[in-house]
N, C-alpha and C positions, 0 to 999 in steps of 0.2 A: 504494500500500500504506500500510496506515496500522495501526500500534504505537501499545498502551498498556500500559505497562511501571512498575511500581514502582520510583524512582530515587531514589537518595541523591546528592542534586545535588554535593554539599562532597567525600563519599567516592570514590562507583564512577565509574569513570572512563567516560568523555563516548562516547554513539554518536555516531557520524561521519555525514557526508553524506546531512544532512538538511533539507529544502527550509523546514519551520517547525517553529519549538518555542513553546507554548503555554506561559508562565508565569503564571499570572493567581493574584494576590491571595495571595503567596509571599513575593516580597520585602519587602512592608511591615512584615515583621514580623522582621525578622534586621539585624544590626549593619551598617555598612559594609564593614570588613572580608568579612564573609559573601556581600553581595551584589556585589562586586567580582568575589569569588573564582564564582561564579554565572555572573556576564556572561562572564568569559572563558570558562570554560565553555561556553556557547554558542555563542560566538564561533568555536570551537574545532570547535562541531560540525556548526554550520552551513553547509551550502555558498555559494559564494563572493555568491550572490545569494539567500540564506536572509534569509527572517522572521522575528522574534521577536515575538508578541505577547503584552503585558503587561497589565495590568489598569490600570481607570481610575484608578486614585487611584498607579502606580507610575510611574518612570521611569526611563533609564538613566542617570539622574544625572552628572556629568563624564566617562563614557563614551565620549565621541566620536569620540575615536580608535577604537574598532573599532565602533562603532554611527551609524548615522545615521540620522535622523526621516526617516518615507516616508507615517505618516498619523497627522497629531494628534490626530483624532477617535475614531479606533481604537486608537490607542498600537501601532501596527505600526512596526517599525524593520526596515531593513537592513542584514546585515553588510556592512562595507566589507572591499575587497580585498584591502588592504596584509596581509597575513598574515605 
């Protein structure tokens, strides 16, 4: 099944258990702070082996604890387990 839903990433609060989220060409344009608050987000809603893929010019920046690289070429990451 696949949603496409108008999202206030910062406000409404995060759908759950979801295999990938689609961020592309979002974050280069928002403070740290913002895109922090973003990743966990994601983090949050991704299932325990969820994708995030980001756009070429993004990345998840000092994120690593809850993110880890799975394709440089793609900018696809995995969330990690530690939840």
């Amino acid at each position: 099944m696949c949603v496409f839903a108008h999202h206030n990433l910062l406000k409404d609060p995060p759908f759950s258990k979801i295999d990938l989220v689609s961020c592309r060409n979002v974050l280069i344009y928002w403070s740290l702070f913002c895109k922090k608050r973003a990743l966990t987000t994601f983090h949050y809603s991704l299932n325990e082996d969820g994708y995030l893929m980001l756009g070429k010019s993004e990345t998840i920046g000092n994120n690593t604890d809850i993110f880890t690289g799975f394709s440089t070429a793609e900018k696809y990451t995995r969330a990690r387990a530690n939840r």
